[in-house]
C-alpha positions as CSV (number, residue, x, y, z in Angstrom):
1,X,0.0,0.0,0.0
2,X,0.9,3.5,-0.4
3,X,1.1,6.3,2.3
4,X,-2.2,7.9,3.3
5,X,-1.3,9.5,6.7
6,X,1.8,10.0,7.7
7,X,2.0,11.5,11.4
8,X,5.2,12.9,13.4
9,X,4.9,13.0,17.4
10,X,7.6,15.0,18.2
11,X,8.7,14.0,22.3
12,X,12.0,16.3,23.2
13,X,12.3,17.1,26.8
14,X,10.3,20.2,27.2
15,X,12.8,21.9,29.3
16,X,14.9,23.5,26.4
17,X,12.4,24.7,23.8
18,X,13.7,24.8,20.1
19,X,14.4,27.1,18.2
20,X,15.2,27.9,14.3
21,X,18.8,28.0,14.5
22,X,18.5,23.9,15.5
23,X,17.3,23.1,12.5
24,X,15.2,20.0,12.1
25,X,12.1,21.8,10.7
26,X,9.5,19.5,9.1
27,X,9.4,22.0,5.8
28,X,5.8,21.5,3.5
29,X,5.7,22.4,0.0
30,X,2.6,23.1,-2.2
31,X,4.1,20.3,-4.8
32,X,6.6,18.7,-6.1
33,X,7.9,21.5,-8.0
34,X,7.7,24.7,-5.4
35,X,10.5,25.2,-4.4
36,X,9.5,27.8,-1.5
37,X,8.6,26.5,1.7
38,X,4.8,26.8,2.1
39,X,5.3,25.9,5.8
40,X,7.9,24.8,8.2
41,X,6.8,23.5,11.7
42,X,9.9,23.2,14.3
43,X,9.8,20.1,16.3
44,X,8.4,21.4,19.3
45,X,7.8,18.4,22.6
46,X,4.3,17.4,22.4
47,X,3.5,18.5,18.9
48,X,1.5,16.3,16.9
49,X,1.3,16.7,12.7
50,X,-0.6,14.6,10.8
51,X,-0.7,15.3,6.7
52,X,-2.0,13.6,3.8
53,X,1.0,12.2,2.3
54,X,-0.2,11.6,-1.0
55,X,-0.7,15.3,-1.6
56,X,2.2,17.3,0.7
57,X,5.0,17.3,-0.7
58,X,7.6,17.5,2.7
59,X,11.0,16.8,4.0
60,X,13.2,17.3,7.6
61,X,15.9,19.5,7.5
62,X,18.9,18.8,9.1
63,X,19.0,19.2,13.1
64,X,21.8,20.7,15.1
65,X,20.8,18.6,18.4
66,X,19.2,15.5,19.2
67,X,15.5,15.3,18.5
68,X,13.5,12.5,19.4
69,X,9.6,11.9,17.8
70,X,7.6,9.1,17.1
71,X,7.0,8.4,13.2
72,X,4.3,6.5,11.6
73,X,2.3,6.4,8.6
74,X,-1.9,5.0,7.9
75,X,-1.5,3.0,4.5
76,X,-3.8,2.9,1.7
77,X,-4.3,0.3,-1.1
């Protein structure tokens, strides 16, 4: 099956809130060919994003310290 849902949980230790300059942005895009960032969501602790990955086009920019999230996806056939 393909991606339907795909979902990031994002569970760093609230005591240190992040900030631009650590990267690790999840960066959306209207499609595949804009290259301007339509959004860009930091990975801040307790966020929850959930996107319809058949139409976002998205990636994760590099990080400057550790991140930890929980990463799944809801499949379609």
């Amino acid at each position: 099956g393909r991606r339907a849902i795909s979902f990031i949980c994002y569970l760093n230790a609230p005591s240190r809130p992040w900030t631009p300059e650590d990267g690790g942005a999840l960066r959306c895009f209207q499609d595949e060919r804009d290259e301007a960032a339509e959004v860009e969501v930091l990975p801040e602790s307790g966020l929850l994003v959930a996107f319809d990955s058949k139409r976002l086009w998205h990636e994760v920019m590099p990080t400057r310290r550790e991140r930890t999230c929980l990463v799944g996806w809801f499949r379609s056939e």
